[in-house]
C-alpha positions in Angstrom: 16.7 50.7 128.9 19.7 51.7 130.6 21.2 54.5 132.7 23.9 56.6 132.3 25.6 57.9 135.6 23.9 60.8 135.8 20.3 58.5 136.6 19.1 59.5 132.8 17.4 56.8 131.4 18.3 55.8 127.5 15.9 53.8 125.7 16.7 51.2 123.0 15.2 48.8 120.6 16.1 45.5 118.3 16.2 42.5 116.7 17.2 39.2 117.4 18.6 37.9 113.8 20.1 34.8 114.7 20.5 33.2 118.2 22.8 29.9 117.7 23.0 28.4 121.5 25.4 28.3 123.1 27.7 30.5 120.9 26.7 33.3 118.9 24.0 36.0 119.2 23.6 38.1 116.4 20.9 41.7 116.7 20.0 45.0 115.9 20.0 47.8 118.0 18.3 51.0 117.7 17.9 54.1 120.0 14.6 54.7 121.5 11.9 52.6 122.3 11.1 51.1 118.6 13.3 49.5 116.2 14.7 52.0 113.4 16.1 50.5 110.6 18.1 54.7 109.8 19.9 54.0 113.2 20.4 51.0 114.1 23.8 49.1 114.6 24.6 45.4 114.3 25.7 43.6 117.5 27.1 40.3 117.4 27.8 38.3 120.5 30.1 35.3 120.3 30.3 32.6 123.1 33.6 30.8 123.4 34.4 28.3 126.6 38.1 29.2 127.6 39.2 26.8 130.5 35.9 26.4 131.8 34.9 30.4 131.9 33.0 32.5 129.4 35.1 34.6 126.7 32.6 36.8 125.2 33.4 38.8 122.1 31.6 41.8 121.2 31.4 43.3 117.8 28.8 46.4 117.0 28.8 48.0 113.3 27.2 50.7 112.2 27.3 54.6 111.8 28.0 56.6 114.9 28.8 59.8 112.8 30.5 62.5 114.8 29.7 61.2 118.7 32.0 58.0 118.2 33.9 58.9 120.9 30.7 58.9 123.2 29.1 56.2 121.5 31.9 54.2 122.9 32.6 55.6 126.5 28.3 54.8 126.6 28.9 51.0 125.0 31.4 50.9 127.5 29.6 52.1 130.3 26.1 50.5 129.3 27.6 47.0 128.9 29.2 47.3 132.6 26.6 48.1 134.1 24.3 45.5 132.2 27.4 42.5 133.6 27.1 44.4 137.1 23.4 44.0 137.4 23.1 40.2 135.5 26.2 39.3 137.9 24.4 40.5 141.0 21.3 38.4 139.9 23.0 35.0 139.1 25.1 35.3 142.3 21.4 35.5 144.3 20.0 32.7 142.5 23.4 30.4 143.3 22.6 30.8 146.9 
């Protein structure tokens, strides 16, 4: 689930396919709250230590027909918040 700024609530869905620690995560995603194999894009996640901080590298396939533009400023968006909020958490639990 995420939020766009507006407050609306998005649902989504996947699969883990492969999860190779610590460097590559590999999923489906689908919107709404079930899996859909008709719209779901392939996210891969890859892990890389440079100079003792996390590169992460993000690569998501699959159709966005006509709202690619939007599909992208809400990636965008949706992964921010997603850092913001995991961020906040792990800077909590260091203290």
């Amino acid at each position: 689930m995420r939020e766009d700024a507006n407050g609306a609530e998005h649902p989504f869905a996947g699969v883990y396919h492969e999860v190779t620690p610590p460097e590559r995560l590999v999923m489906t995603i689908s919107e709404g709250d079930r899996p859909d194999p008709n719209r779901e894009h392939l996210l891969t996640v890859v892990l890389a230590d440079v100079g003792g901080q996390t590169e992460m590298t993000f690569t998501q396939t699959g159709d966005f027909g006509d709202r690619a533009d939007e599909m992208l400023a809400g990636l965008v968006q949706g992964y921010g918040a997603f850092f913001t909020a995991l961020d906040a958490v792990l800077t909590q639990d260091a203290r």
